[in-house]
Backbone as CSV, one residue per row, in Angstrom:
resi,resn,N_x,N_y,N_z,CA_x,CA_y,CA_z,C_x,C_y,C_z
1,UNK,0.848,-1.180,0.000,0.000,0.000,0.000,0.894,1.245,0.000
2,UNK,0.472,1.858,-0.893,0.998,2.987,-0.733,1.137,4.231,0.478
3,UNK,2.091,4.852,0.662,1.576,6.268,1.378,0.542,7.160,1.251
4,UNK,0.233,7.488,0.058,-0.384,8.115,-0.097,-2.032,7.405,-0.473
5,UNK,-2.483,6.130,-0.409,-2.919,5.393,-0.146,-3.815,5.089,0.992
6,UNK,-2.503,5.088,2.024,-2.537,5.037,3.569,-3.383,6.430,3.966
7,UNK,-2.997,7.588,3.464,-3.026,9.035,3.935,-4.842,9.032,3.673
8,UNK,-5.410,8.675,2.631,-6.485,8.546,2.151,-7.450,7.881,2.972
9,UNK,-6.678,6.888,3.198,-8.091,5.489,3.805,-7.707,6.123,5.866
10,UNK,-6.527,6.663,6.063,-7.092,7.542,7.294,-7.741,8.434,7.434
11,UNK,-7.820,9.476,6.251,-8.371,10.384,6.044,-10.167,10.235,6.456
12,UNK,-10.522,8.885,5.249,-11.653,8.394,5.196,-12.291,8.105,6.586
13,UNK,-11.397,7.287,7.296,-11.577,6.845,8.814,-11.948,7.839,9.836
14,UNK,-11.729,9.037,9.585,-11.440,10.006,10.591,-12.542,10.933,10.349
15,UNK,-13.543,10.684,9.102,-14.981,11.399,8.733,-15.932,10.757,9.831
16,UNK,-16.793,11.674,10.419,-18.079,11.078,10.958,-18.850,11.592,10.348
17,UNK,-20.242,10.726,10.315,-21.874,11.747,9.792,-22.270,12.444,10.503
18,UNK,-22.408,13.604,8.689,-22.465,15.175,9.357,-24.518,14.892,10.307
19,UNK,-25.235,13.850,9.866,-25.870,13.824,11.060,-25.901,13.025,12.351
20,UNK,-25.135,12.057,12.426,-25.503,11.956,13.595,-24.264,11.708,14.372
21,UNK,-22.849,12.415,13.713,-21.796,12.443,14.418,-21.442,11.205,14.754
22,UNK,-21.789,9.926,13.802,-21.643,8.716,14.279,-20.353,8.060,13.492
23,UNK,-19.591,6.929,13.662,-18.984,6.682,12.304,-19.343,6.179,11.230
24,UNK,-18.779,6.182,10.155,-18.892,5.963,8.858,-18.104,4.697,8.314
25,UNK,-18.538,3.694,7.468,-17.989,2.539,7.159,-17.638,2.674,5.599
26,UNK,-16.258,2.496,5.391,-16.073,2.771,4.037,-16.395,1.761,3.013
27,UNK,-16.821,1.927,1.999,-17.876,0.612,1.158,-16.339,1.350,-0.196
28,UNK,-15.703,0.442,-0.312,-14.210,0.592,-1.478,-15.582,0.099,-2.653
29,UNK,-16.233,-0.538,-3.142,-16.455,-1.069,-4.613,-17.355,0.137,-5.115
30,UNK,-18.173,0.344,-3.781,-19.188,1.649,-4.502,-19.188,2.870,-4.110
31,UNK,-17.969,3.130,-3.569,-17.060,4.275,-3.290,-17.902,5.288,-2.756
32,UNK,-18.020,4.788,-1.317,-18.855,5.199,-0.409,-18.808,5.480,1.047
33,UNK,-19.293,5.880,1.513,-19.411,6.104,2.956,-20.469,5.825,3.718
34,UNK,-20.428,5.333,4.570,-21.918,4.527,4.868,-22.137,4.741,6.250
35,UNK,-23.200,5.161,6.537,-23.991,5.756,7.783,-24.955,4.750,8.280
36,UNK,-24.355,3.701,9.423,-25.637,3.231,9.679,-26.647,3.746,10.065
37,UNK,-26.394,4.117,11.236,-27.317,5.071,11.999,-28.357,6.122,11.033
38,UNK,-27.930,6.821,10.304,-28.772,7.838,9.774,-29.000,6.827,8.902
39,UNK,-29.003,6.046,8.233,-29.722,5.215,6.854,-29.327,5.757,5.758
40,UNK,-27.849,6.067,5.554,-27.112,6.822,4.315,-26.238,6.705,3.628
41,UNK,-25.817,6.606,2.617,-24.235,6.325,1.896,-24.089,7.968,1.402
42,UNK,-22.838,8.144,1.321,-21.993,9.721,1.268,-21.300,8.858,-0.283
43,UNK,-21.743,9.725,-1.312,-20.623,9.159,-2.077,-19.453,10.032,-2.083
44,UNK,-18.193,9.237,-2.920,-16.921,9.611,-2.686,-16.823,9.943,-4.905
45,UNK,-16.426,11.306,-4.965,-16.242,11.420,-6.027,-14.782,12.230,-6.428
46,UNK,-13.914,11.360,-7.467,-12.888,12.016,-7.465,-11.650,12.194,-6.342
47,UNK,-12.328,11.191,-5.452,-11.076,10.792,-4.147,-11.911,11.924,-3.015
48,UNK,-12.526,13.013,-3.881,-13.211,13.449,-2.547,-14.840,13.448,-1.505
49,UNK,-15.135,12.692,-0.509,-15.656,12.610,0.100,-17.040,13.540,-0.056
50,UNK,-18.242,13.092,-0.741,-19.245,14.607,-0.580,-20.233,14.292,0.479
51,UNK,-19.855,15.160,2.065,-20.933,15.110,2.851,-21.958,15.851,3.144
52,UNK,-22.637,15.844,1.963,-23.944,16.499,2.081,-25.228,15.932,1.857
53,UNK,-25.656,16.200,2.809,-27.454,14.855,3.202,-27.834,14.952,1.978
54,UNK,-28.280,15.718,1.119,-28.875,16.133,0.126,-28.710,15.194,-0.997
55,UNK,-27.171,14.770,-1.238,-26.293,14.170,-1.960,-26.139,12.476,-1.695
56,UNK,-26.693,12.694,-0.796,-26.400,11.132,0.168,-27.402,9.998,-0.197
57,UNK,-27.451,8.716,-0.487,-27.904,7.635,-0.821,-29.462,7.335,0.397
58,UNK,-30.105,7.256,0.217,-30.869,6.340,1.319,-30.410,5.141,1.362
59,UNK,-30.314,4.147,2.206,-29.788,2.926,2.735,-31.229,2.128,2.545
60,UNK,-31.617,1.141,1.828,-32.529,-0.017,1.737,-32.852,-0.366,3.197
């Protein structure tokens, strides 16, 4: 793995949801961020993270 790799997937780790301040589970295939708690995926576009509810997946 790379460094800059590494720098990324801590990066990722270190996001909580902007609602419920909870953590976030990173989903690598559908390049995502995943909120249990609120019922949400954050997608990740371009390496960058978009956390905005608005933008955000509903969870099945």
């Amino acid at each position: 793995m790379t460094d800059a790799v590494q720098a990324d997937r801590k990066m990722l780790e270190s996001l909580v949801c902007p609602m419920t301040q909870g953590p976030l589970a990173y989903d690598a295939e559908r390049q995502e961020l995943v909120s249990k708690a609120a019922g949400l995926a954050f997608p990740i576009r371009g390496g960058i993270p978009i956390m905005l509810v608005d933008e955000a997946r509903r969870l099945d």
